[in-house]
C-alpha positions as CSV (number, residue, x, y, z in Angstrom):
1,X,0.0,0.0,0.0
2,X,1.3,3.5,-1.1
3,X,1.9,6.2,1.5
4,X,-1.1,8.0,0.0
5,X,-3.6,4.9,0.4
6,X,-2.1,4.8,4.1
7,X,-3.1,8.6,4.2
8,X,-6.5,8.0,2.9
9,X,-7.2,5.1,6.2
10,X,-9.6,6.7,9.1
11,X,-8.4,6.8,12.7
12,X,-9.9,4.3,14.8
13,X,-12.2,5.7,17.8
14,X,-10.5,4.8,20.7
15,X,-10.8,5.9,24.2
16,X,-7.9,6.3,27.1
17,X,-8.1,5.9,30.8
18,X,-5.6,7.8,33.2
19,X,-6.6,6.3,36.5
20,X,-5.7,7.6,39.5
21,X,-5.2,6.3,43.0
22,X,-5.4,8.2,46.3
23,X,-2.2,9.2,46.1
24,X,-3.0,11.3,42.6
25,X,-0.8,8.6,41.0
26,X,-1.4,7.3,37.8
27,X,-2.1,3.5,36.8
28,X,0.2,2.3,33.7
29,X,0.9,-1.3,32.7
30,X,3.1,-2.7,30.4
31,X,2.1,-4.6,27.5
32,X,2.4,-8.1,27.4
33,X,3.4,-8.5,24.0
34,X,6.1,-6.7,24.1
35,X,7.9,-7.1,27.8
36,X,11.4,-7.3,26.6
37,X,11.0,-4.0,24.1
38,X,12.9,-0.8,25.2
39,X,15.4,-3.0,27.0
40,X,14.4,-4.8,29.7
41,X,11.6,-2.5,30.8
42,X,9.3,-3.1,28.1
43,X,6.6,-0.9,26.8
44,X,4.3,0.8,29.8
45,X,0.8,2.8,28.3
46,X,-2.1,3.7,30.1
47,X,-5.5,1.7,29.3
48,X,-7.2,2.1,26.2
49,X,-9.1,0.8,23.8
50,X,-11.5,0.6,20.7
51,X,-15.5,2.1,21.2
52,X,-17.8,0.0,20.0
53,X,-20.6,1.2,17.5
54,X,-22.7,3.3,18.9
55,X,-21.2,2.6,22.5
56,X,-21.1,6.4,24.9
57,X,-17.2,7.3,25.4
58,X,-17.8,7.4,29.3
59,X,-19.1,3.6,29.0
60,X,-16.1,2.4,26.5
61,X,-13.3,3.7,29.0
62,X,-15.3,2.0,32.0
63,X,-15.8,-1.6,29.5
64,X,-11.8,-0.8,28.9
65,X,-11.2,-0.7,32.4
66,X,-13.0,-3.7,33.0
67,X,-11.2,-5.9,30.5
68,X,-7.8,-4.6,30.7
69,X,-7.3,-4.6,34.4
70,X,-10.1,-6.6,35.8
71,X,-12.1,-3.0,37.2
72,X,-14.0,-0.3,36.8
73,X,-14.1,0.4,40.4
74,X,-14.0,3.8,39.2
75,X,-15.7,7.1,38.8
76,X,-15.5,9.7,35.9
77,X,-13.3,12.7,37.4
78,X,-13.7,14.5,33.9
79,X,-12.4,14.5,30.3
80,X,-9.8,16.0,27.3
81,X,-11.8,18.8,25.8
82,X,-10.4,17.3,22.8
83,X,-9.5,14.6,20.3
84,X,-6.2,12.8,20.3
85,X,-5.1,11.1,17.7
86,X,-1.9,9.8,16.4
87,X,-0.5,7.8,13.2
88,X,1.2,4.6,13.6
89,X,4.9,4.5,12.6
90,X,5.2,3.3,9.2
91,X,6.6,-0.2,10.9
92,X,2.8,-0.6,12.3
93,X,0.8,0.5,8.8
94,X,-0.8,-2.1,7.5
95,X,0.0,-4.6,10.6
96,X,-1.4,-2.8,13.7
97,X,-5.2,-2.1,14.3
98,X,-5.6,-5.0,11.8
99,X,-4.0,-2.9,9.1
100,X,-7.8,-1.0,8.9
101,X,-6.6,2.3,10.4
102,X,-3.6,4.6,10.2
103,X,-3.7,5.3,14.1
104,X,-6.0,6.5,16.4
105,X,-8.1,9.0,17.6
106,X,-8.8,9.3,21.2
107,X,-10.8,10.6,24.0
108,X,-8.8,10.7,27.3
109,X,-10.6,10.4,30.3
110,X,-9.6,11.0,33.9
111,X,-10.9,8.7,36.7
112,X,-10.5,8.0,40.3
113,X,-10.0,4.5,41.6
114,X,-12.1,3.6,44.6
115,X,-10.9,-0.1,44.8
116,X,-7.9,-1.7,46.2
117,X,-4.9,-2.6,44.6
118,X,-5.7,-6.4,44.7
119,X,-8.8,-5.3,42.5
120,X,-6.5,-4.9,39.4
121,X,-6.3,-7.9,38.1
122,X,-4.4,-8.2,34.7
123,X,-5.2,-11.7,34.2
124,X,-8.9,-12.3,33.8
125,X,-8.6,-11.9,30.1
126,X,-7.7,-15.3,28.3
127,X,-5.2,-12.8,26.1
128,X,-4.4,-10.5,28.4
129,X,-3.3,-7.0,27.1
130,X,-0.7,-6.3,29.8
131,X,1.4,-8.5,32.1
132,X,2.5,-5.8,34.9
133,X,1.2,-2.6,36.5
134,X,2.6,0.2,38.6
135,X,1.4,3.6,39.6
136,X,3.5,6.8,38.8
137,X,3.4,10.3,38.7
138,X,1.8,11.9,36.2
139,X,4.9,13.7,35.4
140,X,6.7,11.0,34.4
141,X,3.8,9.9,31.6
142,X,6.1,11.3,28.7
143,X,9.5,9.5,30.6
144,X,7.7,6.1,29.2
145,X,9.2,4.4,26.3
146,X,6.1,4.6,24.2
147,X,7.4,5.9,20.8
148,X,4.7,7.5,19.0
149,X,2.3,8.1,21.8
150,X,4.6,10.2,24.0
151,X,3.3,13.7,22.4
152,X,-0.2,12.6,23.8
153,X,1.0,11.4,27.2
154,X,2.9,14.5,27.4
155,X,-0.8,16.9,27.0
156,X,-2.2,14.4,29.5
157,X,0.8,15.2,32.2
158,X,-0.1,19.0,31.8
159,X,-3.8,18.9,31.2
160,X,-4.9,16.3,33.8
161,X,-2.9,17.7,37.2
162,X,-5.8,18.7,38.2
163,X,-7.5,15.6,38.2
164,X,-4.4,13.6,39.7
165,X,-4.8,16.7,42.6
166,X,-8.2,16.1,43.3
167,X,-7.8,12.7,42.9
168,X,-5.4,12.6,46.2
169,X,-7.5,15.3,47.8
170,X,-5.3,18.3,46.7
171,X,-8.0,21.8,46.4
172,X,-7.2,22.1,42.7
173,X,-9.5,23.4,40.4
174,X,-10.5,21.0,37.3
């Protein structure tokens, strides 16, 4: 496929979950496919995945939740005003998203995590998406070795501060 057919490909619609825990931490994981990538860290991303026809954004990133780390013992702090998106590298074009889509557009959500850390549970999926999980600052989103999504992670770290301040009880305003 030419660049220009690549080009023509629509973004899937796609929604992302920055979950945070009392301490205004945020949940990442790192994907199980590709553990040993970037060295010996692997590849860390925050929860995301496709919405279905006709499914509400705010129910999409709760299903995501649910499937990619066993919860949704969560509530809906607020949202990106905006759209995300981003184009695959031209590695992933015609491989990635089942070679449909030339990346993704996304809405970001921010959510507080009620549960317990023995909630998450990474293994309930017969293909699990990720095999580890750890909570960071949201600083340090655009630190992770995620290639072509570190622009994106980098407007979350500014735009959701608020959220990971209210989320571990700071007065912010959101």
């Amino acid at each position: 496929m030419s660049d220009d057919a690549y080009a023509q490909l629509p973004y899937r619609p796609n929604v992302g979950a920055a979950l945070f825990d009392r301490g205004g931490r945020v949940l990442v994981c790192r994907r199980a496919d590709l553990p040993n990538a970037e060295g010996a860290a692997g590849v860390w991303q925050l929860p995301q995945g496709g919405i279905d026809d006709g499914e509400d954004p705010a129910r999409a990133v709760l299903r995501e939740l649910r499937e990619e780390v066993g919860t949704d013992n969560a509530e809906i702090l607020g949202h990106h005003p905006e759209w995300l998106s981003y184009d695959l590298p031209p590695h992933l074009l015609g491989r990635a998203l089942g070679g449909r889509y030339r990346g993704q557009r996304q809405l970001w959500f921010a959510l507080r995590y009620l549960g317990g850390d023995d909630e998450i549970r990474l293994d309930l999926d017969p293909h699990p998406e990720f095999d580890a999980w750890r909570w960071l600052p949201l600083d340090a989103l655009p630190t992770l070795e995620v290639g072509f999504k570190r622009s994106t992670y980098a407007v979350l770290a500014t735009a959701f501060a608020p959220y990971a301040a209210a989320a571990a009880g700071i007065a912010a305003a959101c």
